[in-house]
C-alpha positions as CSV (number, residue, x, y, z in Angstrom):
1,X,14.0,19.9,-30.6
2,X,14.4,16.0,-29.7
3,X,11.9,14.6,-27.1
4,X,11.4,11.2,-25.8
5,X,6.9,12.0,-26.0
6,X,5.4,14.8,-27.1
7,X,1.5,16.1,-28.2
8,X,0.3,16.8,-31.9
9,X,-2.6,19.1,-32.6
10,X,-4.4,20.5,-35.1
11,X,-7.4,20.8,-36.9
12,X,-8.6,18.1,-38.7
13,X,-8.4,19.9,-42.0
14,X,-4.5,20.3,-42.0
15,X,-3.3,16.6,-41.3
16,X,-2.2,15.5,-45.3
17,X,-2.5,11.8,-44.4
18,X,-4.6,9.1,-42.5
19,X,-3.2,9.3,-38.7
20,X,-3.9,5.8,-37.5
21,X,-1.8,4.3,-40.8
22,X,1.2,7.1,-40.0
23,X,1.5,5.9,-36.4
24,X,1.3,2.6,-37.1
25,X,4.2,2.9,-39.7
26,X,7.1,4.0,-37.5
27,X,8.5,1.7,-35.4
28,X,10.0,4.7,-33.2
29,X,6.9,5.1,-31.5
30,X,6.3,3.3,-28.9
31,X,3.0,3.8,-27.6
32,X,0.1,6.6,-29.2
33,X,-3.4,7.3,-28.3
34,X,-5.5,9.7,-30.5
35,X,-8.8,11.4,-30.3
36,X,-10.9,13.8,-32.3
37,X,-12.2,16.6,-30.5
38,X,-15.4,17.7,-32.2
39,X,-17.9,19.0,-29.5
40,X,-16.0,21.4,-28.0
41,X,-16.5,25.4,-28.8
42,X,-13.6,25.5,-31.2
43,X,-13.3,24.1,-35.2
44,X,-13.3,20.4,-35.1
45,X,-9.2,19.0,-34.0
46,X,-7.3,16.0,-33.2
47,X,-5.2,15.6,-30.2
48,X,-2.3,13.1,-30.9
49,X,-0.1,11.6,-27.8
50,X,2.8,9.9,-28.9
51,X,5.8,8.4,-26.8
52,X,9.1,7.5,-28.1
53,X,10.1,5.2,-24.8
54,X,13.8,5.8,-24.0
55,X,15.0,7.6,-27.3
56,X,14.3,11.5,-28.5
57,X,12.7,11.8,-31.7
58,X,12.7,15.6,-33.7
59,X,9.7,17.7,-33.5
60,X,10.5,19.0,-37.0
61,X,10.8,15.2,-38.3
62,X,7.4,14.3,-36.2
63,X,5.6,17.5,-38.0
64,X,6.6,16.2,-41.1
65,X,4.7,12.6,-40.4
66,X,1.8,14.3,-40.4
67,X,2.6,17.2,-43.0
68,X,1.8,20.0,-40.6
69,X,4.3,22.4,-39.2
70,X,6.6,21.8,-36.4
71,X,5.0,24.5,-34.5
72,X,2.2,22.2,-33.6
73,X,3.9,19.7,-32.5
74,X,4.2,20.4,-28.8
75,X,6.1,19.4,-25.2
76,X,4.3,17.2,-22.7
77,X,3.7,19.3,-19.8
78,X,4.0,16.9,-16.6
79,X,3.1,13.8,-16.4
80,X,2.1,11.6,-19.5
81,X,-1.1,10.8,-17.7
82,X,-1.5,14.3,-17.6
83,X,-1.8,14.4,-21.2
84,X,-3.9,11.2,-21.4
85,X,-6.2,12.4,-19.2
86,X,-6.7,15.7,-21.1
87,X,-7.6,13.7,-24.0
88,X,-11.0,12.9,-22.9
89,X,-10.8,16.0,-20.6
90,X,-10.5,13.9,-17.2
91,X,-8.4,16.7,-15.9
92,X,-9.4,18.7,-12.8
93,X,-9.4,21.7,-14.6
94,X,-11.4,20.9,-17.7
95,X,-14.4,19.5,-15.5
96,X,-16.2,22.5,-17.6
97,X,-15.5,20.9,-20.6
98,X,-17.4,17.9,-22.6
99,X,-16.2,15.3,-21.3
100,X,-15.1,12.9,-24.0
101,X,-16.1,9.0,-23.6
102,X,-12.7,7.0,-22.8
103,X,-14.2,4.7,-26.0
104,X,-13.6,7.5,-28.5
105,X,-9.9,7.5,-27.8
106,X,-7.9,5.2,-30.6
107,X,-4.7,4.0,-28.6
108,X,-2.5,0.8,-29.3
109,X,-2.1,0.4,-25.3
110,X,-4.8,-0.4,-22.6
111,X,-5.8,3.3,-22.5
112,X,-9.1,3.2,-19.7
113,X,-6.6,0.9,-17.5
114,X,-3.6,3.7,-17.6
115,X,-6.0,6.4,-17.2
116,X,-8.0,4.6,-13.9
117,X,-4.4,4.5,-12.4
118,X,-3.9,8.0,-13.1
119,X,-6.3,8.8,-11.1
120,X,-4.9,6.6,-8.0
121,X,-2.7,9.9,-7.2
122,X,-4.2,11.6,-4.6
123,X,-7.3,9.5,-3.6
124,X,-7.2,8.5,-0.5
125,X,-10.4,7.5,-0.1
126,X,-10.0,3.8,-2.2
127,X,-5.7,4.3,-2.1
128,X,-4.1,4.1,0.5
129,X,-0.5,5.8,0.9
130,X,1.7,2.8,0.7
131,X,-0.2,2.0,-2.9
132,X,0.0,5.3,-4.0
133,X,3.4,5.1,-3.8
134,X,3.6,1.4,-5.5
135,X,2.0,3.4,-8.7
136,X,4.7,6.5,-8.6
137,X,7.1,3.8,-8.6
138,X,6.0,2.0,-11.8
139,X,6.0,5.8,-13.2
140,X,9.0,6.0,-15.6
141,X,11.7,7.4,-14.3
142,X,11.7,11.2,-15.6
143,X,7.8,11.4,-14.1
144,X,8.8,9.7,-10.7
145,X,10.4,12.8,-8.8
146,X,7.8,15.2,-9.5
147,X,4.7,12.9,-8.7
148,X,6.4,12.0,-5.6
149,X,7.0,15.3,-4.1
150,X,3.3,15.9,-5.2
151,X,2.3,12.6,-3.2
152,X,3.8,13.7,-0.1
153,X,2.1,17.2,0.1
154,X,-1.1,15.3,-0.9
155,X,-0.1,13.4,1.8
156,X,0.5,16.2,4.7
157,X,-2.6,17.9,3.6
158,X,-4.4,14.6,3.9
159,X,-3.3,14.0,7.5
160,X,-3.8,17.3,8.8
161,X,-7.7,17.1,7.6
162,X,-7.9,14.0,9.4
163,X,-6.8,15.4,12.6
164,X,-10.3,17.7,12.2
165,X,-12.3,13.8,12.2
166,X,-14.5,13.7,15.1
167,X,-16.0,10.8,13.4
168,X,-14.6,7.6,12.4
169,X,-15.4,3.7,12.0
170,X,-12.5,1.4,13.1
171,X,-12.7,-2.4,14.3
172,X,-10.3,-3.7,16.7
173,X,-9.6,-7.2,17.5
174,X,-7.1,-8.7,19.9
175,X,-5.8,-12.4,19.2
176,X,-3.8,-13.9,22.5
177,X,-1.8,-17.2,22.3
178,X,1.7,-18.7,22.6
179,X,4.6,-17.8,20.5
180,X,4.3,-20.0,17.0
181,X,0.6,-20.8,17.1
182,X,-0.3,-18.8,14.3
183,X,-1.5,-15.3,15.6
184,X,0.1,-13.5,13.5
185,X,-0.4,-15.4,10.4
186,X,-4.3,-15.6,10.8
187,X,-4.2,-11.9,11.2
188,X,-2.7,-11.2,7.9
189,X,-5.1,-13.9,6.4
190,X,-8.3,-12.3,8.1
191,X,-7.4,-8.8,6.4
192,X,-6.5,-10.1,2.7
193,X,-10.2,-12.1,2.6
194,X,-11.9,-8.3,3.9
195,X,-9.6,-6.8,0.8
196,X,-7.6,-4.5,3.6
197,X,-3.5,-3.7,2.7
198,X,-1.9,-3.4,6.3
199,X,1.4,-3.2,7.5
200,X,3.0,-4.9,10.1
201,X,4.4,-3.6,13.4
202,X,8.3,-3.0,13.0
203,X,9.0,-3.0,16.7
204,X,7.4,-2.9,20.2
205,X,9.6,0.8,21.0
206,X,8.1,2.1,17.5
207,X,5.1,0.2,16.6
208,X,3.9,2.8,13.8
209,X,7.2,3.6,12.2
210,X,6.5,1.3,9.0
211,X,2.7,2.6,8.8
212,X,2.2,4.3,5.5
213,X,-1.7,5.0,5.7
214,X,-2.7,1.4,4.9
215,X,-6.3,0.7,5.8
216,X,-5.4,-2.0,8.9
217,X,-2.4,-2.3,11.2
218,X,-1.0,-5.7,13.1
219,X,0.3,-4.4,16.1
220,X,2.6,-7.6,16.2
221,X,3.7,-9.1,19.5
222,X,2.5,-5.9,21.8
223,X,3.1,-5.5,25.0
224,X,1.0,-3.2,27.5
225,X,4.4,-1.0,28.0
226,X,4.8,-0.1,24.3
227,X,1.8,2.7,25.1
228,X,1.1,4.9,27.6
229,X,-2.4,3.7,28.8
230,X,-3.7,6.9,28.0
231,X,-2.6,7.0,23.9
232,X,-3.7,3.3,23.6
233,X,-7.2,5.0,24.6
234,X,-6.9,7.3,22.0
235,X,-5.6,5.5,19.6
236,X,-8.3,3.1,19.8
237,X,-10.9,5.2,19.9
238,X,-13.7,5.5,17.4
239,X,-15.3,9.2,18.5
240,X,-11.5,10.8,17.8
241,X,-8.9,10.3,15.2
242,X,-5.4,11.4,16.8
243,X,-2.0,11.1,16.0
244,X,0.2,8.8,17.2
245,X,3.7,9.0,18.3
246,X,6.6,7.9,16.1
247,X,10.4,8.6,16.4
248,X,11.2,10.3,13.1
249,X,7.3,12.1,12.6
250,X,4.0,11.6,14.3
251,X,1.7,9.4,12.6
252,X,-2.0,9.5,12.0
253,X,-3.8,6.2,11.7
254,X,-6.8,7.0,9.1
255,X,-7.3,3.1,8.7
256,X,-10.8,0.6,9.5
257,X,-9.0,-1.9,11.5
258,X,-6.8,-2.3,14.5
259,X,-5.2,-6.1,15.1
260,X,-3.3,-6.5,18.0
261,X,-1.8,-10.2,18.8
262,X,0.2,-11.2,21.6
263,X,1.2,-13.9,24.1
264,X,-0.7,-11.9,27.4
265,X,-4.0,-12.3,27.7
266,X,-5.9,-9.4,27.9
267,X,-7.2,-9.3,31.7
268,X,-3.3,-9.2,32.8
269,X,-2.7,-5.7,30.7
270,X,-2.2,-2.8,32.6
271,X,-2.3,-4.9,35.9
272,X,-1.5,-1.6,37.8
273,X,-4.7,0.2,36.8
274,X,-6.7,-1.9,38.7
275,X,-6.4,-0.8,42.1
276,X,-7.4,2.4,40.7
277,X,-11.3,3.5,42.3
278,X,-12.4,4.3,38.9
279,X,-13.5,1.8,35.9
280,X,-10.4,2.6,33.8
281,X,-9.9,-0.6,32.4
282,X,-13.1,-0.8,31.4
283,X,-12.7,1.4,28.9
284,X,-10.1,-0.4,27.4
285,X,-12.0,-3.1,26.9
286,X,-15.1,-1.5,25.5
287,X,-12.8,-0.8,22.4
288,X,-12.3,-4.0,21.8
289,X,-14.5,-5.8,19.7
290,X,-13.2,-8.8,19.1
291,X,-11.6,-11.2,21.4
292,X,-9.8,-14.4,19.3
293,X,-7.8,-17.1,21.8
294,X,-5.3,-19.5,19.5
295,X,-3.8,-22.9,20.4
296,X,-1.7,-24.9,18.8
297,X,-5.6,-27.2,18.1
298,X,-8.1,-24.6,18.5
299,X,-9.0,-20.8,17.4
300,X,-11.8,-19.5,19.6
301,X,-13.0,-16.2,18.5
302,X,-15.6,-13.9,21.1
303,X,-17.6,-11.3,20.0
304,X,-18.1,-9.8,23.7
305,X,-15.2,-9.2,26.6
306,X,-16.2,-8.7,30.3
307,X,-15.7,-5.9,32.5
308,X,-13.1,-8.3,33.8
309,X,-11.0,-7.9,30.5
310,X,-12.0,-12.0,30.0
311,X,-13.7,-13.1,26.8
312,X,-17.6,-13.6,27.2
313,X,-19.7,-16.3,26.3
314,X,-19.3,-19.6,24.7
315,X,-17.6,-18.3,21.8
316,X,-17.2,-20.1,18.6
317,X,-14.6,-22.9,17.7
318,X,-12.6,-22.7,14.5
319,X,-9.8,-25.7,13.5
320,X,-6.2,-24.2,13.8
321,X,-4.3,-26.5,11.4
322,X,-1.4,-23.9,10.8
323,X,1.0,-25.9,13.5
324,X,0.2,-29.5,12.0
325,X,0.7,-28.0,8.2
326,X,4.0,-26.0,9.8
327,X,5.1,-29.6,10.9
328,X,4.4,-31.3,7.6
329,X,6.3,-29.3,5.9
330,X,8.9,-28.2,8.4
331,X,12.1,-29.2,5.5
332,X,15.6,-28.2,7.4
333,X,18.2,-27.4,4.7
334,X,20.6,-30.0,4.6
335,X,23.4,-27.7,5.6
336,X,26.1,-30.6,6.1
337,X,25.6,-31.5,2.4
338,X,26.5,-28.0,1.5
339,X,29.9,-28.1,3.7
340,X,30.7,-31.6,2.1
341,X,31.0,-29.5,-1.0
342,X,33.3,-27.2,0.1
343,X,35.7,-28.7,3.2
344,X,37.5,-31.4,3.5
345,X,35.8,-33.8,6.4
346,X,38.1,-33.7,9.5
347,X,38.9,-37.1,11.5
348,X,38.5,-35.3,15.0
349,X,36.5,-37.4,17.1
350,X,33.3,-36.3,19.0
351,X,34.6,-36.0,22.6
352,X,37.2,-34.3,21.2
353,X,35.0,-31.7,19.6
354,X,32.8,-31.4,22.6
355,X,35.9,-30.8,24.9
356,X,37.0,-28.0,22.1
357,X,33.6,-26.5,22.9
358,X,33.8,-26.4,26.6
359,X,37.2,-24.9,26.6
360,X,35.5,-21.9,24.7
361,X,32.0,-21.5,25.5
362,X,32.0,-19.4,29.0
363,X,29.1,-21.7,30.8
């Protein structure tokens, strides 16, 4: 039988020659990890993982390396970090087992590294979704499909429980300024330096159709009429996780951080609530607990927003120096150049071309 990685066991009595030496000496394998398994309730054995990378390699020949039979040379059953994990009995299952130290495992590859990013499947406490799915994709390919669909169920199951949260600790902040005066890009700097992945709004109709379960969100450019008052409420709200509405499946946000930026400041939102008798805006605002104004000059962030939806206090005063470094380096690609390349420059005066424009522009 020909297989591209396979297991070799036995005990230790039966291998005829020194392992480390044997692996090292064929070039077909690719990458091995090894460990002796002597504290467990059986005879003293060794556990060989061995992986041929994209070529098949005989189980008969393999046995033969070793001079044991080709009965114990044995199929990888599901994923390689499967097997990797069993050697030090990491494996959910074998949690009854001794559990062998990751430094008693001979490999030739970074074996404590591969076996920490084994464990990134299903862990959503310290993963989110979206990097969960960066490390199926690095999987080789034969592993991907079945560690995907395992993701995804991982993944309903995950945001079902989440829906039982009555409990949960968010931080929203809401940066206001003109179009090109950095909002957005001081967001995404804010949540790198506090080690958050986020996502980015796709569009104001579907603001959580990219969200993949990262810890933050930038709802980018949003305006009061992307949300129903009463789901902004909700999904700003600390006391309730809920899910949110998105066109091709409902979303639940499980992450610690909420940034919203756009060009209306936050008094002006929901205008038409505030003929209303009750305090309704109020609790709008009470979400909200940071309050960051941007100028092309100046980034003034608040800490505390009055009842009147205006940011309170004297606030603190932060450089913006995004616009001046935007300018300095502000390099238009010399498109002209490129055309000179490939045309033939035409002797057509300019009021000639401007009267060609006027004939077809409509206006």
């Amino acid at each position: 039988m020909y297989l591209k990685q396979c297991e070799v066991e036995s005990r230790v009595e039966f291998f005829k020659c020194d392992i480390q030496e044997t692996l090292k000496a064929h070039k077909t394998i690719k990458k091995w990890a090894y460990i002796l398994h002597d504290k467990d309730d059986t005879a003293p054995h060794y556990h060989i993982y061995l992986n041929f990378g994209t070529s098949g390699v005989d189980t008969k020949q393999v046995a033969e390396w070793f001079g044991l039979q080709e009965s114990q040379v044995n199929k990888v059953r599901g994923r390689s970090t499967d097997m990797l994990l069993y050697l030090t009995h990491g494996n959910d299952s074998q949690k009854n087992k001794y559990q062998y130290p990751t430094s008693e495992v001979v490999a030739n590859f970074d074996f404590e590294t591969e076996i920490e990013n084994a464990k990134v499947l299903g862990d959503f406490q310290n993963y989110s979704y979206a990097q969960q799915l960066e490390y199926v994709n690095s999987l080789p390919i034969s592993e991907k499909t079945t560690a995907f669909t395992k993701l995804e169920k991982l993944w309903r199951l995950h945001c079902q429980w989440l829906t039982l949260t009555t409990d949960r600790k968010m931080d929203v902040m809401f940066i206001c300024g003109k179009g090109g005066c950095g909002k957005t890009y001081y967001a995404k700097k804010l949540l790198t330096s506090m080690g958050y992945d986020f996502c980015i709004s796709s569009s104001s109709n579907d603001p959580f159709q990219d969200y993949l379960g990262q810890k933050a969100i930038i709802l980018d450019d949003l305006r009061d009429k992307s949300f129903e008052f009463e789901d902004l409420l909700k999904i700003l709200d600390n006391n309730t996780t809920s899910s949110v509405k998105s066109r091709f499946a409902n979303k639940v946000f499980n992450g610690q951080m909420i940034v919203i930026t756009t060009t209306v400041p936050l008094n002006y939102w929901y205008s038409s609530y505030k003929t209303n008798s009750n305090d309704t805006l109020s609790q709008l605002y009470r979400r909200i607990g940071c309050y960051v104004m941007i100028t092309e000059d100046e980034i003034t962030v608040y800490e505390e927003i009055g009842n009147d939806g205006r940011p309170k206090g004297k606030g603190k005063f932060y450089k913006n120096e995004l616009v001046k470094k935007a300018r300095e380096e502000n390099k238009k690609t010399n498109f002209t150049s490129f055309f000179d390349k490939i045309c033939e420059e035409s002797e057509v005066k300019l009021n000639e071309v401007s009267n060609q424009m006027e004939m077809v522009l409509p206006f």
